[in-house]
SEMIKE-352502 format. One record per residue (C-alpha): x, y, z; residue in one letter. Coordinates in steps of 0.001 Angstrom, whole numbers, plus 500000, padded with zeros to 6 digits. Layout:
# SEMIKE-352502
XYZa...
This chain:
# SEMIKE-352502
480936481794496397x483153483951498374x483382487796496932x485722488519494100x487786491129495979x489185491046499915x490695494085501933x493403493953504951x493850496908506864x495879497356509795x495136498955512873x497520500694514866x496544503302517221x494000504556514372x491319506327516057x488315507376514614x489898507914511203x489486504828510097x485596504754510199x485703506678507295x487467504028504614x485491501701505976x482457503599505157x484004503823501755x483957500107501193x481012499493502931x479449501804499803x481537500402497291x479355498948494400x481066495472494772x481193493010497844x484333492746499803x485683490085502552x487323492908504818x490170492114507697x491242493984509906x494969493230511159x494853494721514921x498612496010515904x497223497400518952x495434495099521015x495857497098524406x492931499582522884x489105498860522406x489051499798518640x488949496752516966x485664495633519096x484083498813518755x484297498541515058x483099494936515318x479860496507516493x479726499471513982x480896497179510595x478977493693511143x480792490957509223x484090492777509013x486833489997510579x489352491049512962x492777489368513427x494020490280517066x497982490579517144x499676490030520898x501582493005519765x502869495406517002x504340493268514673x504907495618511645x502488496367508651x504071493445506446x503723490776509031x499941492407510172x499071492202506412x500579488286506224x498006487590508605x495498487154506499x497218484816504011x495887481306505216x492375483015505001x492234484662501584x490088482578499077x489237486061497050x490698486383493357x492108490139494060x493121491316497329x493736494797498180x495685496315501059x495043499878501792x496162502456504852x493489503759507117x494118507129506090x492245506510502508x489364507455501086x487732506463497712x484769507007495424x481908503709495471x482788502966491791x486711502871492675x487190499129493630x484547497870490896x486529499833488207x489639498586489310x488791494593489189x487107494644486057x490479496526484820x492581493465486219x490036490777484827x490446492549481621x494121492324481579x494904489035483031x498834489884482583x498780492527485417x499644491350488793x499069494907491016x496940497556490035x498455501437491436x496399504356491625x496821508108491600x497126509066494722x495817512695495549x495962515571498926x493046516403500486x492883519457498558x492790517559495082x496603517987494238x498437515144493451x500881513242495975x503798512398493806x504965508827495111x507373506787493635x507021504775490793x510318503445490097x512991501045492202x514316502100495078x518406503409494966x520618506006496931x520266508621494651x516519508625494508x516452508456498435x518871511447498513x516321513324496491x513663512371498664x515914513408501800x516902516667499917x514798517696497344x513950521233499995x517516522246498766x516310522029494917x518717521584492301x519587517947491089x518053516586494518x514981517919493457x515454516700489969x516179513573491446x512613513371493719x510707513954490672x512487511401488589x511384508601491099x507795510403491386x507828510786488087x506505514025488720x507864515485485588x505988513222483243x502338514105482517x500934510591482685x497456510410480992x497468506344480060x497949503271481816x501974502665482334x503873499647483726x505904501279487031x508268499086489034x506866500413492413x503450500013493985x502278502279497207x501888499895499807x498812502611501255x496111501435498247x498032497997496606x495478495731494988x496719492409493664x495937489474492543x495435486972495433x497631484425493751x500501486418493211x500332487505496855x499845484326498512x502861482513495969x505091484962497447x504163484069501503x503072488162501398x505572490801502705x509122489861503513x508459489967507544x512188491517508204x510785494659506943x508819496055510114x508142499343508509x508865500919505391x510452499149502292x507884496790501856x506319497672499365x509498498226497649x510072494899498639x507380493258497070x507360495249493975x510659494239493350x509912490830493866x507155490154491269x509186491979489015x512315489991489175x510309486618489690x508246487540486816x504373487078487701x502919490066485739x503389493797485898x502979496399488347x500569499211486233x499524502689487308x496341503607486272x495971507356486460x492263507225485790x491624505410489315x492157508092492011x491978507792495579x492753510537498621x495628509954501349x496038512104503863x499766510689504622x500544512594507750x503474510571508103x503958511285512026x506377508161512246x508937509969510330x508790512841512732x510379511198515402x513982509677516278x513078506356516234x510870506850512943x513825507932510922x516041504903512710x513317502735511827x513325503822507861x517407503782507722x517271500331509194x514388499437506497x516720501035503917x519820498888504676x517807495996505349x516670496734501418x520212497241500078x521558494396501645x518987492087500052x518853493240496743x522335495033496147x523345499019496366x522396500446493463x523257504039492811x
């Protein structure tokens, strides 16, 4: 029988840094089919961690295609009940993933699983949990100026809440996302139009509005990100999220 639980990460132009979640699953108390979507095929990476992870499989791309279309990759393959896409730049405890399937097999109404995701230096990273609209992305944009664009930031964070259960979210990180295979593969994956950025919006909104089970976040399941986010440092990074944005909006409607 095939394990309970496969991973996709993608590779692009990760370096070293992504020896470390794989050491993470390789210790995780619970068996995992792992892929690894290669983005950058012009680098030696993916065969050196052929060598260093035995049995991990890698998908070679011609070329960056985007994280959504990297993580569709693996979509004909996938014959695991939960499947779990996660960034490179993770890190988790060995109990983590075990705790977190026997959570979804326990609650057979859930379709994605969120965790809390925390700094390096143990303080939490306030992502958002609600559906994407201007005013929340204004906050995001803005929220150094304080005031109501700070107000706003939290809002979607839901920073201002002290969350201490289990609570149904409309938005799921797409750095740590675990869902159920099913749901994953009955939507075809990521939209592909979305190269970067909105994704995970994307899909969130999708099971939502098509109705196959909620999106929870489970406070008590914590992982580390350390997010550097060098993409949005640059001009084309910030072109690259206001395309993603409009690309969003013009989908799914403007909502203020």
């Amino acid at each position: 029988m095939p394990p309970i639980l496969s991973a996709c990460i993608v590779l692009y132009h990760c370096g070293e840094e992504i020896d470390h979640v794989l050491h993470c699953i390789q210790n995780a108390d619970l068996e995992v089919t792992v892929f690894l979507s290669d983005n950058s095929p012009e680098e030696m990476t993916a065969e050196r961690l052929r060598w260093a992870f035995p049995g991990i499989i890698v998908l070679p791309q011609e070329k960056n295609i985007g994280f959504g279309r990297a993580n569709n990759a693996v979509l004909p393959l996938l014959k695991s009940k939960y499947h779990l896409m996660l960034n490179p730049d993770v890190s988790f405890e060995p109990s983590l993933l075990r705790r977190m399937v026997a959570y979804m097999e326990e609650h057979p109404n859930i379709a994605v699983l969120t965790p809390r995701v925390l700094n390096e230096d143990g303080s939490e990273q306030f992502l958002p949990k609600k559906s994407v609209s201007v005013h929340y992305l204004l906050g995001g944009l803005l929220e150094g100026f304080g005031g109501v664009f700070r107000r706003w930031r939290q809002d979607f964070t839901m920073a201002n809440v002290e969350v201490q259960m289990p609570m149904p979210v409309e938005f799921a990180t797409g750095c740590f996302l675990l869902i159920r295979t099913s749901v994953f593969q009955r939507l075809n994956g990521f939209d592909p139009r979305f190269f970067l950025y909105q994704e995970d919006s994307d899909l969130s909104r999708r099971i939502l509005e098509e109705h196959l089970g909620s999106i929870v976040y489970h406070p008590d399941m914590c992982i580390t990100h350390r997010w550097a986010r060098e993409n949005t440092r640059t001009f084309q990074g910030r072109m690259r999220q206001i395309r993603s944005v409009c690309k969003y909006f013009l989908k799914w409607g403007i909502s203020w």
